[in-house]
C-alpha positions in Angstrom: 75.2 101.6 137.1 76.0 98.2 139.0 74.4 96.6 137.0 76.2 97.7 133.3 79.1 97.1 135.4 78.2 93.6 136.1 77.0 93.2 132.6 80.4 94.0 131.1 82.5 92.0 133.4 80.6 89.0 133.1 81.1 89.4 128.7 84.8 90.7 129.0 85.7 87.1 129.3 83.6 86.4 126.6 84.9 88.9 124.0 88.5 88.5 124.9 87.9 84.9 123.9 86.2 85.2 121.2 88.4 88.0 119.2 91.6 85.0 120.2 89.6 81.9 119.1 88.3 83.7 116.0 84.9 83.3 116.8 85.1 79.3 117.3 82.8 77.3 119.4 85.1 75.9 122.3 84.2 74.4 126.0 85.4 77.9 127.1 83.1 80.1 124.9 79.9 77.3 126.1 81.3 77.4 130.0 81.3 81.0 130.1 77.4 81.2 128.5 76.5 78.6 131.0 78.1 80.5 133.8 76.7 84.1 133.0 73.1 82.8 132.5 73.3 83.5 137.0 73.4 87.0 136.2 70.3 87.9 134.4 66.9 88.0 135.1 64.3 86.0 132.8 62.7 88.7 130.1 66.5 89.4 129.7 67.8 85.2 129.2 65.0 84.3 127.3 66.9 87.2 124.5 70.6 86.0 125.3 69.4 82.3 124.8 67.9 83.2 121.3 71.0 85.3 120.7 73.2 82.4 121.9 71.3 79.9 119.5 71.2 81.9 116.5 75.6 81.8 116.8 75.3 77.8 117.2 73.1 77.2 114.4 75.2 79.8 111.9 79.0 78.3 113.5 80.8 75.3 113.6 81.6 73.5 116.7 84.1 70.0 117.1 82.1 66.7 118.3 85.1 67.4 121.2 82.5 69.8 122.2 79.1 68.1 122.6 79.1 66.6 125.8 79.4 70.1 127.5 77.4 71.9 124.8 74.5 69.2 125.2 74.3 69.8 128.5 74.0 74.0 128.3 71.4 73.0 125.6 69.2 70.7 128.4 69.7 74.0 130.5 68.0 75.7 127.6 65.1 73.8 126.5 63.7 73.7 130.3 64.4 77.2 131.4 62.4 78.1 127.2 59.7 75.4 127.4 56.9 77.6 128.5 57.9 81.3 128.0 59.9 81.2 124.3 59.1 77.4 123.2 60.4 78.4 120.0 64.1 78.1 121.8 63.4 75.1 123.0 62.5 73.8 119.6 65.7 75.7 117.8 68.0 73.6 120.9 66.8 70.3 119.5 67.3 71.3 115.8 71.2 71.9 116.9 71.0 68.4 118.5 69.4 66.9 115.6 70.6 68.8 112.8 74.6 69.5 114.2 75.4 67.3 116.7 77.5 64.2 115.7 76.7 61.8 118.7 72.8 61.9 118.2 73.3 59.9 121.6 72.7 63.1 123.1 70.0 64.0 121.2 68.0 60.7 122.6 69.4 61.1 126.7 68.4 64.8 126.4 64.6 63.7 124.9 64.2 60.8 127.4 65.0 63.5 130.2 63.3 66.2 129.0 59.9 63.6 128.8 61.0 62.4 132.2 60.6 65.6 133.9 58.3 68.2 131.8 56.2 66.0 129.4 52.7 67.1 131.3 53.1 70.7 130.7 55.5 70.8 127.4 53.2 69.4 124.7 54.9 71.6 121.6 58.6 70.5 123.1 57.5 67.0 122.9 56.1 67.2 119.7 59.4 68.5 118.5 61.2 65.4 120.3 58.8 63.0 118.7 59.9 64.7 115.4 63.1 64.6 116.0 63.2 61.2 117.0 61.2 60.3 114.0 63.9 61.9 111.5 67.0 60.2 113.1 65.4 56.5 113.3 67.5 55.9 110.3 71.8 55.0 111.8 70.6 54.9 115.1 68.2 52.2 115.8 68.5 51.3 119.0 68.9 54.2 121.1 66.5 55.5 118.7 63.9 53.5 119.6 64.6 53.2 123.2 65.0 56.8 123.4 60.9 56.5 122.4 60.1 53.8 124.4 61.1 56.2 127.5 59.5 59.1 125.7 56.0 56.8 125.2 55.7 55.9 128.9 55.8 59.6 129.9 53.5 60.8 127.6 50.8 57.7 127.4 48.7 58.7 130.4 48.6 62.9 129.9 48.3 62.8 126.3 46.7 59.6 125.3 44.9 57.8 127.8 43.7 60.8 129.5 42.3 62.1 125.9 40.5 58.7 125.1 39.1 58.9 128.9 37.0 62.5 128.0 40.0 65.0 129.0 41.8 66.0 126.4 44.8 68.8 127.5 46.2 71.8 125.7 48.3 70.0 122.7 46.9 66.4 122.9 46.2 66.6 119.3 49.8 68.1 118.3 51.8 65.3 120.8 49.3 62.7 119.0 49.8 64.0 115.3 53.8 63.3 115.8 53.6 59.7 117.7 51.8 59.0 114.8 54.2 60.1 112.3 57.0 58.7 114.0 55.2 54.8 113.9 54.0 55.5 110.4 57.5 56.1 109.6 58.9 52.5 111.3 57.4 50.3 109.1 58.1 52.7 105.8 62.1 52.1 107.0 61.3 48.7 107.7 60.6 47.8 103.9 63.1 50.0 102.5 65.4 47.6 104.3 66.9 51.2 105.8 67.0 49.7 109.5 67.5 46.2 110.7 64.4 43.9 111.7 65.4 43.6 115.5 62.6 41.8 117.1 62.8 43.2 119.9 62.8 47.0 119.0 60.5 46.0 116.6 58.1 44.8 119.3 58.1 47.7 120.9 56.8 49.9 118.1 54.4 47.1 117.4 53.2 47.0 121.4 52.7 51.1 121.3 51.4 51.3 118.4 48.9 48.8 119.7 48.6 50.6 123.1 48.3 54.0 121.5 45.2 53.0 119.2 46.2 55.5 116.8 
């Protein structure tokens, strides 16, 4: 009984606001999603955070909005990466796909490869995607965004596989560097990004490194 209690007073807030907002995204609505994920044990978050993504992908939300949304998303694709990777995947479609400022899209990927590339090979194959589809009006966070992304996933993915031990998703994480340097020089020709040489050394240098 506490606990329907508990459940109801932590979503009052959220329905009141949502019936005056007509349904809008707003700091408030994401704030209040952030706050009540406290509340609720995992088996039950990992179904609110689907829930929660399937409304961000259907509504619109203001760029106003992004810099607290991006961060509730971060929240997101870490607590999914390992027990509902498929919400960790939908997160970065809103950041791709939705978002604006794809300057969060890049700090969120450099972050997320900072701190979980070992044991998140599908999530950075989705980053690597990601980053591969956005390289296009956003060339130089774009690429440095990789660069960061590269030196976090080199020695797990990459050099460990070329040394004998290849890990659960090598050949996924692999399959999408790839994609994204095969991409580069396709741009490159179309005269779609700008021939900076020094971005354009670093695709060159790990594409090099990578051997693939």
């Amino acid at each position: 009984m506490r606990k329907i209690l508990l459940s109801f007073f932590v979503f009052l807030p959220v329905l009141i606001f949502s019936q005056d907002s007509g349904y809008n995204i707003t700091k408030d609505w994401i704030l209040i999603k952030q706050k009540s994920r406290s509340y609720f044990e995992k088996r039950k978050l990992l179904e609110m955070d689907t829930q929660t993504l399937d409304e961000l992908d259907k509504k619109p939300f203001s760029p106003d909005v992004e810099d607290v949304l991006a961060d509730f998303l971060y929240e997101v694709i870490v607590f999914n990466k390992v027990d509902n990777v498929e919400n960790s995947i939908k997160a970065l479609d809103i950041l791709q796909n939705k978002f604006k400022d794809k300057s969060y899209l890049f700090k969120i990927s450099s972050e997320f490869a900072d701190g979980h590339a070992g044991n998140s090979p599908f999530v950075i194959a989705k980053i690597l995607l990601c980053l591969k589809n956005t390289i296009t009006g956003n060339y130089d966070q774009n690429v440095t965004a990789l660069y960061k992304v590269y030196e976090r996933i080199k020695t797990p993915y990459i050099v460990e596989a070329k040394n004998g031990t290849v890990r659960y998703g090598t050949n996924t994480v692999i399959k999408f560097l790839k994609e994204y340097l095969d991409e580069f020089p396709i741009l490159l020709k179309q005269g779609k990004i700008d021939p900076d040489p020094k971005k354009l050394d670093t695709v060159l240098r790990i594409t090099a490194e990578a051997g693939i």
